[in-house]
N, C-alpha and C positions, 0 to 999 in steps of 0.2 A: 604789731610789735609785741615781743613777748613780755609779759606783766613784771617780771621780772629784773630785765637789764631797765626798762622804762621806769621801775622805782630804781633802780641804781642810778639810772643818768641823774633822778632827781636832787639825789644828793650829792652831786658834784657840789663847790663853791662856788658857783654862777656869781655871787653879789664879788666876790674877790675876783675872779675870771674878767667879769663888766668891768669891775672898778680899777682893775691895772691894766687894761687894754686898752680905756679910754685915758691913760695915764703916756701912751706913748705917740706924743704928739711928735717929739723929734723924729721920727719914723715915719712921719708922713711926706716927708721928701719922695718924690719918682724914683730917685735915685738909691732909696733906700728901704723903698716900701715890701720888697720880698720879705728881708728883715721882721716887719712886724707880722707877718703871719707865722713867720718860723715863732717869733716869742709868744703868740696868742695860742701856739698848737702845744709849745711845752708851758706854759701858764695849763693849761684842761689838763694839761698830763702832770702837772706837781698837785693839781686841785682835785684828781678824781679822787674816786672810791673803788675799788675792788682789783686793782691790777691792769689798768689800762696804760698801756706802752707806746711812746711815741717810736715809728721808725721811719716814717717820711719817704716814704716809698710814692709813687706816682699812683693818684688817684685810692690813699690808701695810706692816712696821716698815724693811724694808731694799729694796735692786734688787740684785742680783748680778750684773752686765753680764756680766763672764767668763762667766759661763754660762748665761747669760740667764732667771733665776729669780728667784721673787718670796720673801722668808722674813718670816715671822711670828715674833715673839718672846713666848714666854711667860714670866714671871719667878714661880716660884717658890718663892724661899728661907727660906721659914719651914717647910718639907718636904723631906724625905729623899728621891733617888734609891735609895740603896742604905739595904741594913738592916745591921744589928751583925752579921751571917753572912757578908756579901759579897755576897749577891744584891739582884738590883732587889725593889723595892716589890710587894707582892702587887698590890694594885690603885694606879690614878693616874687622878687625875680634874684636867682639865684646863680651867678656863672659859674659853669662846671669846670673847663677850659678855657684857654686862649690856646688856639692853633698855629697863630702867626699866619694864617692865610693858607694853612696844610690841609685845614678839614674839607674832605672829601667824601667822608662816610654819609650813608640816607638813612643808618640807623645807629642808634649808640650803642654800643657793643658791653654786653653787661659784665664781660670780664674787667670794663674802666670805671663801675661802680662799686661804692662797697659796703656792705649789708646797710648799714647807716651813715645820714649825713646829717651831721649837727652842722646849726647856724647860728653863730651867736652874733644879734645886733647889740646896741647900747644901750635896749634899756628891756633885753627879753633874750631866751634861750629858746630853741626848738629841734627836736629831728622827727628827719623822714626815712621811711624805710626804702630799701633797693627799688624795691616794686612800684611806689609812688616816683621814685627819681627815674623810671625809664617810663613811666606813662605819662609824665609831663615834662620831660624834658624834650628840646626842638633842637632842630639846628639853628643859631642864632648869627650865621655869618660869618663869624670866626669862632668858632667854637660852639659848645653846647652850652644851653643855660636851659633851669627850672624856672616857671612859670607857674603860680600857684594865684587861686583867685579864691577868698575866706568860704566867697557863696559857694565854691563849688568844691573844695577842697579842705576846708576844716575837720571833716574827720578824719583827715590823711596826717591830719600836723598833730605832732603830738609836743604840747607843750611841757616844756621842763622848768623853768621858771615861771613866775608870777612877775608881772611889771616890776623890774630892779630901778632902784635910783640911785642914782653914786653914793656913796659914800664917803670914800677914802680917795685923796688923790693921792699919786705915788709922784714921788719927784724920779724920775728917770734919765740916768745917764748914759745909758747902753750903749748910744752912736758915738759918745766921747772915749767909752771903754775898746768898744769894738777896734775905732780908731787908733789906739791906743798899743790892742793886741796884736793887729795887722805891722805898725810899723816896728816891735820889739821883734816879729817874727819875719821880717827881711831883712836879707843879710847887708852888709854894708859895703863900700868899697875895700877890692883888696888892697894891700900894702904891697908895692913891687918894691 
């Protein structure tokens, strides 16, 4: 990765990113959990540094003008980057897609990855490059996922934080707001 974006990733706010992501527990509904990825991808996009743009396009959460890269977001905060020793996670497994039982491909077509994919779990930051995302990623049944082992794979991970610990929890009202927004914005019965 170039030395460059990898010191910008590092100054992103990871410890704010961590600490309000792990703040949106009502979002952990089935029913509601797309929700918390859309607010974990504009959380990194109000926390970056240098121009990075959410546009939520498929396989392809940000544009990074300044350097003309494409980054993918994965959000995984219900898992551990680092363990209670200080080291990363022996293994991390990362799903790219859910196909709904479409995938059909024998190879991952590199036009559905993009230059970078950040991972953010709950107590660590990391990305990998395109190149590392199509030599370890498989077909995992319904989709694709990355499969990363420390022994064999740490010099692919490039880490962006240092072990985070919460700090701050955020009282989050979002699913009441949302809620809120959805029913002012349906019309009502008409009046015959």
């Amino acid at each position: 990765m170039n030395q460059e974006i990898l010191e910008a990733l590092k100054k992103f706010d990871w410890q704010t990113i961590i600490d309000y992501g792990q703040s949106l527990e009502d979002l952990n509904d089935r029913q509601w959990r797309f929700l918390k990825g859309l607010v974990a991808e504009l959380t990194v996009e109000k926390n970056a540094v240098d121009g990075l743009v959410y546009v939520g396009h498929d396989h392809c959460d940000f544009v990074w003008p300044k350097y003309n890269v494409t980054v993918e977001l994965k959000s995984q905060l219900s898992g551990p980057l680092y363990g209670k020793r200080g080291g990363i996670a022996k293994q991390i497994s990362i799903k790219l897609n859910n196909s709904n039982g479409t995938n059909k491909q024998i190879a991952l077509d590199p036009q559905q990855v993009a230059d970078i994919l950040i991972v953010v779990r709950n107590n660590g930051v990391f990305a990998l490059t395109k190149d590392t995302v199509l030599k370890t990623a498989y077909c995992g049944g319904d989709g694709w996922e990355v499969r990363l082992h420390r022994d064999h794979h740490l010099s692919e991970i490039y880490l962006l934080s240092g072990a985070v610990t919460r700090h701050t929890v955020y009282q989050s009202k979002l699913k009441e707001k949302v809620l809120d927004a959805i029913r002012q914005e349906i019309p009502g019965p008409k009046v015959l």
